[in-house]
Backbone as JSON Lines, residues from 0, in Angstrom:
{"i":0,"aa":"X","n":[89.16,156.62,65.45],"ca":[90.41,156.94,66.09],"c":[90.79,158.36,65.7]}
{"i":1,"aa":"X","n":[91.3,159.24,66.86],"ca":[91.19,160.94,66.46],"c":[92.32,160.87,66.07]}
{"i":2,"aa":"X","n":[93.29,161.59,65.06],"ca":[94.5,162.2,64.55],"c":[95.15,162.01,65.57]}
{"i":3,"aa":"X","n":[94.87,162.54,67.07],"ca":[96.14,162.46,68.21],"c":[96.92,161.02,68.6]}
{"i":4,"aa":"X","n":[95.31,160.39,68.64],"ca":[96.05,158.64,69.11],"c":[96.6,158.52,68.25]}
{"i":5,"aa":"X","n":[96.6,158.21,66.7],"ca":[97.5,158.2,65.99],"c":[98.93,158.48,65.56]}
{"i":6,"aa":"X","n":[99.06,159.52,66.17],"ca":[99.97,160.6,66.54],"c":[101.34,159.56,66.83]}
{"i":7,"aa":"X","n":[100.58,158.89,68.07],"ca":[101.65,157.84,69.06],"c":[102.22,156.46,68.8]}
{"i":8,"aa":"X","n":[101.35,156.33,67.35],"ca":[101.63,154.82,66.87],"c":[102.7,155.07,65.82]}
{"i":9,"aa":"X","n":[103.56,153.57,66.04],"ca":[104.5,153.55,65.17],"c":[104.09,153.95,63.65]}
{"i":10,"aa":"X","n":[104.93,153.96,62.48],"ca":[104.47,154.53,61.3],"c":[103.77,153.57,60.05]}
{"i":11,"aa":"X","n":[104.15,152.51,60.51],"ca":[103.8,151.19,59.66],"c":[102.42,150.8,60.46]}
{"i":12,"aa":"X","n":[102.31,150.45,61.53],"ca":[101.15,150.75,62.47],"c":[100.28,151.25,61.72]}
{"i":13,"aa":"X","n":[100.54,152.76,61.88],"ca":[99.25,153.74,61.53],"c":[99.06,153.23,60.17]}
{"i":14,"aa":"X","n":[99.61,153.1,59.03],"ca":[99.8,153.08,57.87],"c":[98.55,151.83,58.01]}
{"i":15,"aa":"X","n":[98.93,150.55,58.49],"ca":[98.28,149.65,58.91],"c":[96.8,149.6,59.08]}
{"i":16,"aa":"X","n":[96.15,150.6,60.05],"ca":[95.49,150.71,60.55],"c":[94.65,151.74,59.27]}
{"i":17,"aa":"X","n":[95.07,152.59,58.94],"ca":[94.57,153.64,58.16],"c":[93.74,152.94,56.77]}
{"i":18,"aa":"X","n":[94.58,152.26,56.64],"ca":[94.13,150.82,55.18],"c":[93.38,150.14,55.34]}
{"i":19,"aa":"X","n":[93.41,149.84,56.55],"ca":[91.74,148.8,57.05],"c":[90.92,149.83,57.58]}
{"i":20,"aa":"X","n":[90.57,150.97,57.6],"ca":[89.47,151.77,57.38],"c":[88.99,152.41,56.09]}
{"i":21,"aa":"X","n":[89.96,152.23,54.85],"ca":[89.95,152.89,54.0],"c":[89.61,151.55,52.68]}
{"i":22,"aa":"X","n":[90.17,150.58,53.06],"ca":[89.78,149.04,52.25],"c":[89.3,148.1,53.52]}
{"i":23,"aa":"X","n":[88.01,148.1,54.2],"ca":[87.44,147.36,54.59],"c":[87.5,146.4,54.38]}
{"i":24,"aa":"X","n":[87.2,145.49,53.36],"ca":[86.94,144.66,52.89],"c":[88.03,143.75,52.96]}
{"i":25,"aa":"X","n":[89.32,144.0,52.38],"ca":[90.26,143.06,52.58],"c":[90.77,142.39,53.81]}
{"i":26,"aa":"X","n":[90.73,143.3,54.56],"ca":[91.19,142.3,56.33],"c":[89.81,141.5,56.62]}
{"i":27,"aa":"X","n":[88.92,141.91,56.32],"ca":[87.59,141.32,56.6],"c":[87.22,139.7,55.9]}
{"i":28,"aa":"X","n":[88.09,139.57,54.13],"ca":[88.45,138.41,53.62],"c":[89.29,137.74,54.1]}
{"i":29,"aa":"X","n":[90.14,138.22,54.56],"ca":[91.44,137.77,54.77],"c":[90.91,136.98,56.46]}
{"i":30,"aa":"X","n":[90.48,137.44,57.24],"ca":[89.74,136.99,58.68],"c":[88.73,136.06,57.9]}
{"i":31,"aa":"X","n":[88.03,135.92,57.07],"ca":[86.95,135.1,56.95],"c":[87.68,133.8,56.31]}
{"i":32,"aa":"X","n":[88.89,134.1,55.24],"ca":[89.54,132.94,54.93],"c":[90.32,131.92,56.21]}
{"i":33,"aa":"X","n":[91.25,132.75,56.85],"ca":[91.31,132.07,57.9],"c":[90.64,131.44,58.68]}
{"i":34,"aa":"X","n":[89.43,131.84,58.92],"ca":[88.51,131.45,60.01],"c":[88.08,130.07,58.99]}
{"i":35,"aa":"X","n":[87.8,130.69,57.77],"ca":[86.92,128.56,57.21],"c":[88.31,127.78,57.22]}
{"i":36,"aa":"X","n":[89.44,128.41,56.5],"ca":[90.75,127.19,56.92],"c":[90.9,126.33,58.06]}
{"i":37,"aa":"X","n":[90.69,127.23,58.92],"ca":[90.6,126.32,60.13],"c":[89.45,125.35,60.51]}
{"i":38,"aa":"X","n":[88.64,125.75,60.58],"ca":[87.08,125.08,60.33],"c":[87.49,123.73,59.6]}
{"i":39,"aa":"X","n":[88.09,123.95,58.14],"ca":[88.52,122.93,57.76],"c":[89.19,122.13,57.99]}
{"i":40,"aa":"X","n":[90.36,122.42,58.74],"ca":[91.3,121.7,59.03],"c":[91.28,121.28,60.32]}
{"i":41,"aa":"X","n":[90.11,121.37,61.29],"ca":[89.58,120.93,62.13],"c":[88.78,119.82,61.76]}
{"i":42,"aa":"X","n":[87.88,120.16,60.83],"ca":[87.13,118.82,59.89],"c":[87.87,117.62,59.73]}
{"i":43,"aa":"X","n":[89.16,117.97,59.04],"ca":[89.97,116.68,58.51],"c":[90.5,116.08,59.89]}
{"i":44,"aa":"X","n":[90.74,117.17,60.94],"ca":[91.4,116.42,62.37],"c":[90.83,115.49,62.62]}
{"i":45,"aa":"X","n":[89.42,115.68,62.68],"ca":[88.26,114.99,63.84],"c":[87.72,113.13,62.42]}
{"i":46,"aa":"X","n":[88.41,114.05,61.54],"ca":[87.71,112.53,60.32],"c":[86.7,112.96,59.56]}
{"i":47,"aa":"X","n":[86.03,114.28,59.8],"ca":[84.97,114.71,58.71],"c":[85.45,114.74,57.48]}
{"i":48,"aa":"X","n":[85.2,114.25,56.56],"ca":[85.95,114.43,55.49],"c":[84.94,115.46,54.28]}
{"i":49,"aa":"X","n":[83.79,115.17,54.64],"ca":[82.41,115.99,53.74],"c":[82.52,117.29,54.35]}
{"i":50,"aa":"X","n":[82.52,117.37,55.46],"ca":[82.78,118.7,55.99],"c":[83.98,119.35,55.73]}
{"i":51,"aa":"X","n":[85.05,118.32,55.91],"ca":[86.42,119.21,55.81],"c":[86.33,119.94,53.97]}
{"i":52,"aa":"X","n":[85.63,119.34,52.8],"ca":[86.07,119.55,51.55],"c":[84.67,120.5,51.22]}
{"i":53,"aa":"X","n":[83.96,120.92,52.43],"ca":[82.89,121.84,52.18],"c":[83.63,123.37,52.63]}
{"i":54,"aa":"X","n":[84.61,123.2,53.6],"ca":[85.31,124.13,54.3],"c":[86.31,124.47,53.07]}
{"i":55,"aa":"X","n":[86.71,123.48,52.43],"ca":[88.42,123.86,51.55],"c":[87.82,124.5,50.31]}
{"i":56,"aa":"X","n":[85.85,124.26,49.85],"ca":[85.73,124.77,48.73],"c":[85.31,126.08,48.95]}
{"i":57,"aa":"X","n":[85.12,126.65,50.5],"ca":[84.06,127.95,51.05],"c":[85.17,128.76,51.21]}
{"i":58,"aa":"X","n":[86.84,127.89,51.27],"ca":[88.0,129.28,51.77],"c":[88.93,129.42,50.17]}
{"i":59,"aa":"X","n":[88.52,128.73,48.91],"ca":[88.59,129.0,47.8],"c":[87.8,130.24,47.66]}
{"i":60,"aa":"X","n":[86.74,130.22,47.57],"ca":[85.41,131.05,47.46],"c":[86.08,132.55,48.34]}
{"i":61,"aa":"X","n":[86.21,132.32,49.79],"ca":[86.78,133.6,50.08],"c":[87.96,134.34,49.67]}
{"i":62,"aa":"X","n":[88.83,133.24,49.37],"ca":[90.06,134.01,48.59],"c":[90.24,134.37,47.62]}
{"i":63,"aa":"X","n":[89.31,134.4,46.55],"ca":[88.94,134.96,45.41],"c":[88.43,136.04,45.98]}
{"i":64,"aa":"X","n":[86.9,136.19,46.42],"ca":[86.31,137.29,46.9],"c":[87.53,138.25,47.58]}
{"i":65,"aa":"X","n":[88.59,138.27,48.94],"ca":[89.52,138.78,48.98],"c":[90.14,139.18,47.71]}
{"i":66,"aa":"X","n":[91.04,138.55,46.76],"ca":[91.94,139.26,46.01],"c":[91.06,140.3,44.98]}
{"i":67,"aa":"X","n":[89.69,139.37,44.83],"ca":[88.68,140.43,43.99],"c":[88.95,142.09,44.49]}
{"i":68,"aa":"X","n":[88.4,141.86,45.67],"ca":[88.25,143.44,46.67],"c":[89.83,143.76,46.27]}
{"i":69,"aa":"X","n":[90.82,143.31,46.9],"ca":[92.35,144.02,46.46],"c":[92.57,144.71,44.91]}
{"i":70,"aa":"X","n":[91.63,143.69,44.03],"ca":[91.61,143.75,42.66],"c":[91.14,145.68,42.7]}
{"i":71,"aa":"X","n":[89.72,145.29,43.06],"ca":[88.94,146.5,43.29],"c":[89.15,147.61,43.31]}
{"i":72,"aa":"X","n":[90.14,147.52,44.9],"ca":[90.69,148.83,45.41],"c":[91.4,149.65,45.01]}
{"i":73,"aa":"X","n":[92.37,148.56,44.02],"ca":[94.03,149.0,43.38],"c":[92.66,150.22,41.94]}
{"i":74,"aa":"X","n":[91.89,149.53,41.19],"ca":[91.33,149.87,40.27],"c":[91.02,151.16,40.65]}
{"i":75,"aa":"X","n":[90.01,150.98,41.71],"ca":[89.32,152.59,42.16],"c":[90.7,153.83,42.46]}
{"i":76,"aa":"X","n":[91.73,153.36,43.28],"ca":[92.61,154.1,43.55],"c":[93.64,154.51,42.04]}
{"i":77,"aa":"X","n":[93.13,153.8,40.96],"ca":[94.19,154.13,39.82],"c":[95.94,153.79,40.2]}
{"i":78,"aa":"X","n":[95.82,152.82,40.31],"ca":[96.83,151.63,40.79],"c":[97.02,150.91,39.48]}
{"i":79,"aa":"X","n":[96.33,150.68,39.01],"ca":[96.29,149.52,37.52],"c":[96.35,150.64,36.2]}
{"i":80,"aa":"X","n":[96.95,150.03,35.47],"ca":[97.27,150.36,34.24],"c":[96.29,149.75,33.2]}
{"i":81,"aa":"X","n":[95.43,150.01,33.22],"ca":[94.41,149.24,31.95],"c":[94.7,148.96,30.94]}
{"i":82,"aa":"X","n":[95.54,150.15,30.12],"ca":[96.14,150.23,28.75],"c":[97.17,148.81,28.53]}
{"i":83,"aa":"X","n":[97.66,148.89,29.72],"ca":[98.88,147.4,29.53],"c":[98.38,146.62,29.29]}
{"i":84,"aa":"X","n":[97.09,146.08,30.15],"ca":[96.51,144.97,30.49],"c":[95.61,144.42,28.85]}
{"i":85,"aa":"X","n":[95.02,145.42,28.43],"ca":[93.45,145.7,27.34],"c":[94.37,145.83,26.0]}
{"i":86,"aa":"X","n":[95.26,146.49,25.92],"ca":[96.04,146.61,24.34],"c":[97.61,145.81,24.82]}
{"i":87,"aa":"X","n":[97.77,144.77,24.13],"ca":[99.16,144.16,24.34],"c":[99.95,145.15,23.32]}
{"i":88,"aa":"X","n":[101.22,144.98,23.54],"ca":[102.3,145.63,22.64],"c":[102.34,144.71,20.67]}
Protein backbone atom coordinates (compact mmCIF):
# COMPACT_ATOMS: atom_id res chain seq x y z
CA UNK A 1 0.00 0.00 0.00
CA UNK A 2 1.79 3.44 -1.31
CA UNK A 3 1.93 6.41 1.41
CA UNK A 4 -0.95 8.14 -0.79
CA UNK A 5 -3.74 5.45 -0.21
CA UNK A 6 -2.93 5.78 3.14
CA UNK A 7 -3.11 9.26 3.08
CA UNK A 8 -7.17 8.73 2.87
CA UNK A 9 -7.69 6.31 5.66
CA UNK A 10 -8.96 7.19 8.88
CA UNK A 11 -6.05 7.43 11.60
CA UNK A 12 -6.75 4.39 13.74
CA UNK A 13 -7.28 2.57 10.35
CA UNK A 14 -3.91 3.29 9.11
CA UNK A 15 -2.42 2.78 12.53
CA UNK A 16 -4.31 -0.60 12.15
CA UNK A 17 -3.17 -1.59 9.10
CA UNK A 18 0.52 -0.39 9.52
CA UNK A 19 0.81 -3.06 12.66
CA UNK A 20 -0.25 -5.93 10.70
CA UNK A 21 2.55 -5.34 8.27
CA UNK A 22 4.98 -4.59 10.80
CA UNK A 23 3.78 -7.67 13.46
CA UNK A 24 2.61 -10.22 11.03
CA UNK A 25 2.25 -12.68 13.08
CA UNK A 26 -0.29 -11.58 15.52
CA UNK A 27 -3.47 -11.05 13.27
CA UNK A 28 -2.32 -14.20 11.62
CA UNK A 29 -2.77 -16.03 15.43
CA UNK A 30 -5.42 -14.29 16.22
CA UNK A 31 -7.31 -15.57 12.54
CA UNK A 32 -5.95 -19.05 13.19
CA UNK A 33 -7.43 -19.04 16.84
CA UNK A 34 -10.66 -18.10 15.65
CA UNK A 35 -10.81 -20.24 12.80
CA UNK A 36 -10.06 -23.72 15.26
CA UNK A 37 -12.73 -22.09 17.86
CA UNK A 38 -15.09 -22.44 15.54
CA UNK A 39 -14.10 -25.74 14.06
CA UNK A 40 -14.64 -26.58 17.58
CA UNK A 41 -17.61 -25.40 18.37
CA UNK A 42 -19.01 -26.78 15.33
CA UNK A 43 -17.65 -30.23 16.63
CA UNK A 44 -19.63 -29.96 19.89
CA UNK A 45 -22.85 -28.72 17.61
CA UNK A 46 -22.92 -31.74 15.39
CA UNK A 47 -22.02 -34.28 18.78
CA UNK A 48 -18.30 -34.80 17.94
CA UNK A 49 -17.07 -34.69 21.09
CA UNK A 50 -13.21 -36.21 20.18
CA UNK A 51 -13.10 -33.76 17.63
CA UNK A 52 -14.61 -30.90 19.40
CA UNK A 53 -11.69 -31.39 22.49
CA UNK A 54 -9.00 -31.87 19.62
CA UNK A 55 -10.16 -28.33 18.33
CA UNK A 56 -10.32 -26.69 22.15
CA UNK A 57 -6.68 -28.21 22.75
CA UNK A 58 -5.25 -26.82 18.96
CA UNK A 59 -6.96 -23.08 19.87
CA UNK A 60 -5.07 -23.32 23.42
CA UNK A 61 -1.95 -24.10 21.40
CA UNK A 62 -2.69 -21.02 19.10
CA UNK A 63 -3.29 -18.64 21.76
CA UNK A 64 -0.23 -19.09 23.41
CA UNK A 65 1.69 -19.07 20.12
CA UNK A 66 -0.35 -15.55 19.52
CA UNK A 67 0.42 -13.88 22.91
CA UNK A 68 4.06 -15.52 22.50
CA UNK A 69 4.52 -13.36 19.11
CA UNK A 70 2.82 -10.14 21.09
CA UNK A 71 5.30 -11.28 23.85
CA UNK A 72 8.01 -11.08 21.06
CA UNK A 73 7.24 -7.97 19.44
CA UNK A 74 6.78 -5.78 22.64
CA UNK A 75 10.58 -7.37 23.48
CA UNK A 76 12.17 -6.59 20.03
CA UNK A 77 10.52 -3.09 20.02
CA UNK A 78 11.92 -2.40 23.75
CA UNK A 79 8.43 -2.26 25.16
CA UNK A 80 9.38 -4.51 28.23
CA UNK A 81 11.32 -3.61 31.04
CA UNK A 82 13.51 -6.64 31.84
CA UNK A 83 15.10 -5.11 34.90
CA UNK A 84 11.48 -5.16 36.62
CA UNK A 85 10.69 -8.41 35.53
CA UNK A 86 14.63 -10.37 36.27
CA UNK A 87 15.59 -8.27 39.61
CA UNK A 88 12.45 -7.87 42.02
CA UNK A 89 12.70 -4.85 44.41
Amino acid sequence: MSTSAREGLPPARRSFMDKCKEEPLVPLGALTTAFVLCGGLYSFKVGDRKSGQMFMRLRVIAQFGTVAAMIGYAAGAGAIDWKRFLMPK
